[in-house]
C-alpha angles and dihedrals in degrees: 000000000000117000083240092058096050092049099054092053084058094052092053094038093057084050086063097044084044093065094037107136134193131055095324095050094105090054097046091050090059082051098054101056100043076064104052089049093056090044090048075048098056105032082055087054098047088056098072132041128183111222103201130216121286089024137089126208131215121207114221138163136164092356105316135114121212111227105227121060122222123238139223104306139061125308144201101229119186097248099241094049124094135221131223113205115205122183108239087187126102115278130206118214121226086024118219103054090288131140127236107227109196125165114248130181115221128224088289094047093253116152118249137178111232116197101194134164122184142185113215127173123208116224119263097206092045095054094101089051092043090054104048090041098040116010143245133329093302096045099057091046090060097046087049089049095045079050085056103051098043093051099050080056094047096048093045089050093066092055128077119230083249090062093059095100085060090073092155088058093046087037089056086044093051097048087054104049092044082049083055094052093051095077119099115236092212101049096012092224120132113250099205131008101225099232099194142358123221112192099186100177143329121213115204107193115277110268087048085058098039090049085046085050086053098047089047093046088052092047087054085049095045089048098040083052088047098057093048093058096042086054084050085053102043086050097045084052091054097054092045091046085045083050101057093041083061089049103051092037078056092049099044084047101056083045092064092041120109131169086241091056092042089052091045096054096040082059090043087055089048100051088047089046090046100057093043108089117231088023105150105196112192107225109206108222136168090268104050135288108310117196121229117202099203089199091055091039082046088051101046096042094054091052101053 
């Protein structure tokens, strides 16, 4: 019952005590306006409500709804109307940091355990039309809540259990499908807009995890064998490119080569052999490779 309301019963009901007669007048009287004081008290405090930051009231009596809501501030009601607070604010479902876990069946109807968290926001404008279509403030928390849950499902269905490493792709799938779900069937207005999506963790059954384990561990294998090969075949590639680089400089080298090169440079040895003390030059000959010793030919030929 609306304070209002109340107040105005007091009111009447200390009238009544006021024109009591017989023996217990006196005492009614006082009654009655102990009671008249209380209903003027509540009818003066019906008549204003404080709608506070972050919320958003609707005005309704006897069955109406006023069409416009009323903002953050405070407000001159009728006393025997009520107000319906919503919270335009964004809300965190589930609220204190934890997760929802809800069971899901992927594209191939296996069973998975979904962890999610999300942040929704009602709309503001549409607060009038949510009220009279869905109700007050919780009832339009669980209609956004059922919205939640059935679209996690949904957006779950269209993925394979081989698509769970891709949690980005299932986390957009499932936002739109729980969007989806926020609009109402009888007005066709959207009760909340879903702000974010947090998709903490999917559990397929144990034998799916431990076959995904396996796959992982066996692409690690594949690409740790890949890049071996791929050193062995960077470093096949530099001794046949410093092999070629030998090749080309040798045979840069015998171009340039002449016999009159070859001799200049055989007279300029010998001249540099021969001024060096202790040089030993091998001369090739018919009958094998003699050894001259400069410093024994310089001695015998200064003594004779």
């Amino acid at each position: 019952m609306p304070m209002g309301v109340l107040g105005f019963a007091l009111i009447a009901g200390g009238l009544v005590a006021m024109f009591q007669k017989g023996s217990a007048a006196s005492k009614m009287r006082g009654i009655g306006f102990v009671l008249i004081i209380l209903g003027f008290a509540g009818v003066g405090t019906s008549m204003f409500t404080v709608i506070g930051v972050g919320e958003i009231g609707v005005v309704h009596a006897f069955g109406r709804v006023d069409t416009a809501s009323l903002e953050s501030g405070i407000h001159f009601v009728r006393p025997w109307a009520q107000v319906e607070k919503f919270s335009i604010r964004e809300i965190q479902f589930p609220g204190g940091g934890r997760v929802e876990t809800m069971d899901a069946l992927s594209r191939e109807q296996m069973a998975v355990d979904v962890e999610v968290a999300v942040r929704y926001q009602v709309h503001q404008q549409d607060i009038v039309t949510l009220y009279r279509t869905i109700g007050g403030h919780e009832a339009v928390e669980a209609a956004v809540l059922n919205a939640i849950r059935a679209g996690v499902r949904d957006g779950m269905a269209k993925h394979g259990i081989a698509d769970i490493e891709f949690r980005d792709s299932i986390a957009i799938s499932m936002s739109s499908a729980v969007q989806e779900k926020l609009v109402t069937a009888e007005a066709g207005v959207e009760i909340a807009t879903l702000t974010q999506m947090f998709l903490r963790k999917i559990t397929p059954p144990r034998e799916v995890a431990e076959a995904i384990n396996a796959k992982i561990q066996q692409e690690q294998l594949i690409e740790t064998e890949r890049f071996a090969v791929q050193v062995v075949e960077q470093q096949a590639l530099q001794r046949v490119t410093e092999a070629r680089g030998v090749a080309e400089s040798q045979e840069i080298i015998n171009s340039t080569l002449s016999p009159q090169y070859l001799m200049r440079q055989y007279i300029t040895s010998l001249t540099e052999a021969a001024e060096s003390p202790g040089t030993i030059i091998i001369f090739p000959t018919e009958g094998g490779l003699p050894i001259l010793d400069l410093n024994s030919f310089r001695g015998r030929v200064g003594a004779n």
